[in-house]
C-alpha positions as CSV (number, residue, x, y, z in Angstrom):
1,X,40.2,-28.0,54.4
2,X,40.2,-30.5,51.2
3,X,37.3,-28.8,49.8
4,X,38.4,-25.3,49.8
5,X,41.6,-26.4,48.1
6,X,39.7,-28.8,46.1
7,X,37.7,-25.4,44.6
8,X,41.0,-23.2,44.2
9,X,42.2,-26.0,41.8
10,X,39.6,-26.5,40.4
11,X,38.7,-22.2,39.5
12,X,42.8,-22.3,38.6
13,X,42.0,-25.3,35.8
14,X,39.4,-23.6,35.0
15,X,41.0,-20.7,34.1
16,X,43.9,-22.3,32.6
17,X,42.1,-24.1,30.2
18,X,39.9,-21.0,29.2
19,X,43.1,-19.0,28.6
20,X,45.0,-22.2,26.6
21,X,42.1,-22.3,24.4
22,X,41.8,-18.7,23.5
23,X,45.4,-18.3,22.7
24,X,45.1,-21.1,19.9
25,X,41.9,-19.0,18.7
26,X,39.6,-21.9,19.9
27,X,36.1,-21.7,20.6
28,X,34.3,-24.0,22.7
29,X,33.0,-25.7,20.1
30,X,36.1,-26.1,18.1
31,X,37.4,-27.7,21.5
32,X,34.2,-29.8,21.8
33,X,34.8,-31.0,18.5
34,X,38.3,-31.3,18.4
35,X,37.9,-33.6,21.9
36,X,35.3,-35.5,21.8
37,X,33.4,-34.0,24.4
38,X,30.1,-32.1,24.5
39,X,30.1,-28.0,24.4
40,X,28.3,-28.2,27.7
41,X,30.9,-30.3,29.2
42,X,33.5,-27.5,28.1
43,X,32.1,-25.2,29.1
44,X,30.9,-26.2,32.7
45,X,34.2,-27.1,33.2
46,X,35.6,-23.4,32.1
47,X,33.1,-22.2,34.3
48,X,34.3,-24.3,37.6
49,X,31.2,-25.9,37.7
50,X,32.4,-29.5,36.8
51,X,35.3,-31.1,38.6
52,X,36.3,-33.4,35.8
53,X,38.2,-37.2,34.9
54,X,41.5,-37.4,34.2
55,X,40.3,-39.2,31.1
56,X,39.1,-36.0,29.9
57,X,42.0,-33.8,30.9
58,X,44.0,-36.5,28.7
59,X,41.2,-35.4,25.6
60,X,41.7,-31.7,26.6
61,X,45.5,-31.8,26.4
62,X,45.7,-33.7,23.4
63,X,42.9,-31.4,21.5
64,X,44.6,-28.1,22.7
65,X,48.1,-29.6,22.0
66,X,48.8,-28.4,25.1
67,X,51.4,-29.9,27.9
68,X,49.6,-30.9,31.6
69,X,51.9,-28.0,33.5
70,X,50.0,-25.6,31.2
71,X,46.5,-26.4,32.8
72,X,47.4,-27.3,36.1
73,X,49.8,-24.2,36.7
């Protein structure tokens, strides 16, 4: 039951994130540079592939200027 949920949340972030990032007219590696993180990283987590820290949500939000309700919607 927790792992089907689990996904949903995890496709819906996914998703989220993709969108925040192309309405700032980001690319993934403006966002990997911008955060810190590597392009893979990005983009395994756009793809639902990686289920990721919060540590990294914090870099995500703070790179996108973006507010938590945004990507967890």
């Amino acid at each position: 039951m927790h792992k089907v949920r689990d996904e949903k949340l995890l496709r819906r972030f996914a998703r989220n994130l993709k969108k925040a990032r192309a309405e700032r007219g980001m690319s993934q590696e403006d966002l990997a540079d911008k955060s810190g993180l590597a392009l893979s990283q990005i983009a395994r987590i756009e793809t639902a592939r990686l289920n990721t820290s919060i540590g990294t949500v914090y870099a995500l939000l703070k790179a996108l200027d973006a507010d938590a309700n945004e990507l967890f919607q």
